[in-house]
C-alpha positions, 0 to 999 in steps of 0.5 A: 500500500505505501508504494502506491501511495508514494506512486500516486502523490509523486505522480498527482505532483508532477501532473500539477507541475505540468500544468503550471509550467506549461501555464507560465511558458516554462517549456523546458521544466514542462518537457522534464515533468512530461517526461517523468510522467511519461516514464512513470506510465511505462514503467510504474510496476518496477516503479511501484516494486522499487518503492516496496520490493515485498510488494507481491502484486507490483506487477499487477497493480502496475499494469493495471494502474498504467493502462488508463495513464498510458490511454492519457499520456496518448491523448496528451501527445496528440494534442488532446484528440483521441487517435486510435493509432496513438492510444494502442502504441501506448497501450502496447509500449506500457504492455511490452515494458511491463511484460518485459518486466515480468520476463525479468522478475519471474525467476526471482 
């Protein structure tokens, strides 16, 4: 539980300071915190695992946590349509990362 927690704050904090950079034109700072949000979608169950390694349903948690963030990130980089093609990319780049994650993790 404290691994989401920490996950969501941390999130919910970057996706409000990307806002108020992207108000006051602070494009460099905007394109840090995209980016962090970015790699937090794709990669939020080793994300959530490095917060709290006993976490047994990281995997789980994280795949399912970052469908609808990834759905968002997509609609966020086609300037707030939603395009199919965009939204299954991320849909399958969140998909391969977490997967590979799992490849990864399975043994241990």
């Amino acid at each position: 539980m404290k691994a989401i927690l920490v996950f969501s704050s941390t999130y919910i904090l970057l996706f409000v300071l990307h806002i108020v950079f992207a108000a006051n034109d602070l494009e460099h700072l905007f394109r840090i915190v995209a980016t962090l949000l970015a790699a937090m979608t794709f990669f939020c169950a080793p994300l959530l695992w490095l917060i709290d390694s006993s976490m047994k349903q990281s995997l789980w948690i994280g795949y399912i946590a970052s469908i609808p963030l990834s759905i968002g990130i997509a609609y966020a980089y086609t300037n707030m349509e939603f395009q199919l093609d965009a939204t299954l990319l991320a849909i399958i780049a969140t998909s391969v990362t977490h997967g590979a994650w799992w490849l990864l993790m399975k043994g241990k």
